[in-house]
C-alpha positions as CSV (number, residue, x, y, z in Angstrom):
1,X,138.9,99.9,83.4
2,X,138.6,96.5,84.9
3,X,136.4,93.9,83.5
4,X,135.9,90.4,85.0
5,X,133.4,87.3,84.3
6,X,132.8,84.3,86.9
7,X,136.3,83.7,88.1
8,X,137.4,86.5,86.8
9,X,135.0,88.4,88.3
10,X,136.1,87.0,91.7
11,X,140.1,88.1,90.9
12,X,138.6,91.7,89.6
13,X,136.4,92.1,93.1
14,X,140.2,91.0,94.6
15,X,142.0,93.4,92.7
16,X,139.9,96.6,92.8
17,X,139.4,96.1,96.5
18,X,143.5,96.0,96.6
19,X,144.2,98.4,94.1
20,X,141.7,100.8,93.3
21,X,143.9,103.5,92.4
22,X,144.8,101.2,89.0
23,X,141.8,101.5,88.0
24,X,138.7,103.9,86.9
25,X,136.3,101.9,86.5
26,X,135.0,98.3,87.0
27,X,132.4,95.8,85.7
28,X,132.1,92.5,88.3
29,X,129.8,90.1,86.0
30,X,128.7,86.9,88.3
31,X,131.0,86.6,91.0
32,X,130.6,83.9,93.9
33,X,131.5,86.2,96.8
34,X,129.4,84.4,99.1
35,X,130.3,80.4,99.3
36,X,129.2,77.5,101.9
37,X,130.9,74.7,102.4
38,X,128.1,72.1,100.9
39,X,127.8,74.9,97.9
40,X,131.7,74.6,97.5
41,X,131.5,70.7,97.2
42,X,129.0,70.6,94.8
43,X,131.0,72.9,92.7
44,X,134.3,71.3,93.3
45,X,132.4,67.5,92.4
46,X,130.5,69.3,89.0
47,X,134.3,71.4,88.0
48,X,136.6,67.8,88.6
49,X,133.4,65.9,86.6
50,X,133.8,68.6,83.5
51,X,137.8,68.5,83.8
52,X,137.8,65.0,83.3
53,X,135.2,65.1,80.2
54,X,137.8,67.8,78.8
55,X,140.8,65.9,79.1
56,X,139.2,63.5,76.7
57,X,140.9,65.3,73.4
58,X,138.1,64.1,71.2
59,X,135.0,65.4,73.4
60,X,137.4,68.3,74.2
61,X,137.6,69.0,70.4
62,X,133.9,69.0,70.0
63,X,133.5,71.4,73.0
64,X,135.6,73.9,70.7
65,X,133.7,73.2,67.7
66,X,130.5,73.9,69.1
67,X,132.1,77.2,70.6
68,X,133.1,78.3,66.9
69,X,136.7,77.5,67.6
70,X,138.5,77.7,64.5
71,X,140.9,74.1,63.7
72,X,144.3,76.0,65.2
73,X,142.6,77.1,68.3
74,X,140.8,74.0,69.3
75,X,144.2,72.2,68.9
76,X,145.8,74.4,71.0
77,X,142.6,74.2,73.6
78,X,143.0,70.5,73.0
79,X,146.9,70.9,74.8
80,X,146.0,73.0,76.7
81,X,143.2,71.0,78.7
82,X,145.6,68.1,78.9
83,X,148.0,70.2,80.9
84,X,145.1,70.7,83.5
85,X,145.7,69.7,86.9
86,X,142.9,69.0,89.1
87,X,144.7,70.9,91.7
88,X,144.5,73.5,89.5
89,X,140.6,73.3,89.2
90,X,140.7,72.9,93.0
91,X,142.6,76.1,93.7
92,X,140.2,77.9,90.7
93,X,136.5,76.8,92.9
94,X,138.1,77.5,96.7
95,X,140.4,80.1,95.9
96,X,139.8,81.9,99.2
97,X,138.1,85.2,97.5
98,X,135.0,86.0,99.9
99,X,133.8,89.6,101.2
100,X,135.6,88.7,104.8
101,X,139.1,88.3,102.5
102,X,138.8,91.6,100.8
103,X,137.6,93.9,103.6
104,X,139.1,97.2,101.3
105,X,136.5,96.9,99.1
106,X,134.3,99.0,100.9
107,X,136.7,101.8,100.3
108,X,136.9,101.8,96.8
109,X,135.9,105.0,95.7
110,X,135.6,103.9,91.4
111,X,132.3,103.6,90.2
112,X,131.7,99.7,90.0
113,X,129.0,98.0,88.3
114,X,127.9,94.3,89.4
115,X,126.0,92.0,87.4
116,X,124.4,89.1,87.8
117,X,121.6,86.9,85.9
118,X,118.5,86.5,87.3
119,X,118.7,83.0,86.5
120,X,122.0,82.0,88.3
121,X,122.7,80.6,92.0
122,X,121.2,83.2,94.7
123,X,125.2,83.0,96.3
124,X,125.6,84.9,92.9
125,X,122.7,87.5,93.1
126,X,123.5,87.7,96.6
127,X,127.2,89.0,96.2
128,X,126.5,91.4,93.7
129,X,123.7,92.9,96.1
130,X,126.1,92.7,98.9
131,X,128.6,94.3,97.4
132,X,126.4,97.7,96.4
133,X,125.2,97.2,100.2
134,X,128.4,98.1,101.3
135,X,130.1,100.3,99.2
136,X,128.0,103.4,97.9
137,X,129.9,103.8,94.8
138,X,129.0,100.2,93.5
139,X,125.6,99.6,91.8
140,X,123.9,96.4,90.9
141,X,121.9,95.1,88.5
142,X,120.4,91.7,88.2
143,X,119.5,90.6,84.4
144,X,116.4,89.1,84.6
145,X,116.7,86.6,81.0
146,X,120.4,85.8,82.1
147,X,121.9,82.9,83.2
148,X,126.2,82.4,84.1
149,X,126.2,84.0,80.5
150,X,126.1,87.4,80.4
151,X,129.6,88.1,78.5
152,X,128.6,85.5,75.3
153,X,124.7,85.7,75.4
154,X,124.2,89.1,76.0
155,X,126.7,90.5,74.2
156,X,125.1,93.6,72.8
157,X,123.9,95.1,75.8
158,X,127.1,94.2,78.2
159,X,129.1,95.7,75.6
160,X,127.4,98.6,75.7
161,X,127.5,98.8,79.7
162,X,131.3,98.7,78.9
163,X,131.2,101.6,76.4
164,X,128.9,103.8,78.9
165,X,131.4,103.4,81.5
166,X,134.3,104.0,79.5
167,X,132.8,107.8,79.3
């Protein structure tokens, strides 16, 4: 079963519309399917503002100690963000993954499930009602208390999602 969140959700959508037969299942939580050009920008602008926050390794500490990192793990986040490029984050917000790049996806005959918060960019809600639009063996569901946090707020319930369509 296949399981993605935000950009993950993106290479999921990309991988279960090129592989389908890897998989029995999949859960796409908030992907950005559907991306203009000023929407990209503002991303890109917000994503290169946050990287550079993050490679400060004292505010990058207390972003892991506020996200219950234990002292080994924020170090190693710590690192890790240093070694960053903003090519990287580049790459990450225009990574080429739209419906018109994955046309296969309409053929994938696994049951997917697409989520989305009620609370997140309509580009957001709009791909995950897109993609049930055009492939009958995908449904949608649109959370209406969630934000881009599904996985970490809503943890109870998205588990449980998981488990349902593990049987």
């Amino acid at each position: 079963m296949l399981v993605g969140f935000s950009l993950g959700a993106q290479l999921a959508f990309k991988l279960v519309s090129e592989y389908p037969d890897l998989f029995y299942a999949a859960v796409i939580v908030s992907p950005w399917l559907i991306k203009s050009e000023s929407e990209l920008s503002e991303v890109m602008k917000i994503n290169e503002q946050q990287l550079a926050s993050l490679q400060k390794s004292w505010l990058c500490n207390i972003v892991g100690m506020m996200n219950g990192m234990p002292r080994g793990h924020r170090k190693e986040f710590v690192e890790q963000m240093q070694k960053v490029s903003i090519q990287t984050i580049r790459n990450s917000v225009d990574n080429g993954i739209t419906f018109e790049s994955e046309p296969g996806f309409t053929d994938v005959a696994i049951p997917v499930v697409a989520l989305a918060g009620a609370r997140e960019q309509q580009s957001m809600i709009d791909s995950v009602q897109k993609m049930a639009e055009i492939n009958p063996h995908c449904r949608y569901e649109i959370w209406e208390k969630a934000a881009h946090n599904i996985p970490p707020v809503f943890a109870k319930d998205f588990n449980a999602l998981i488990t349902r369509m593990t049987r």
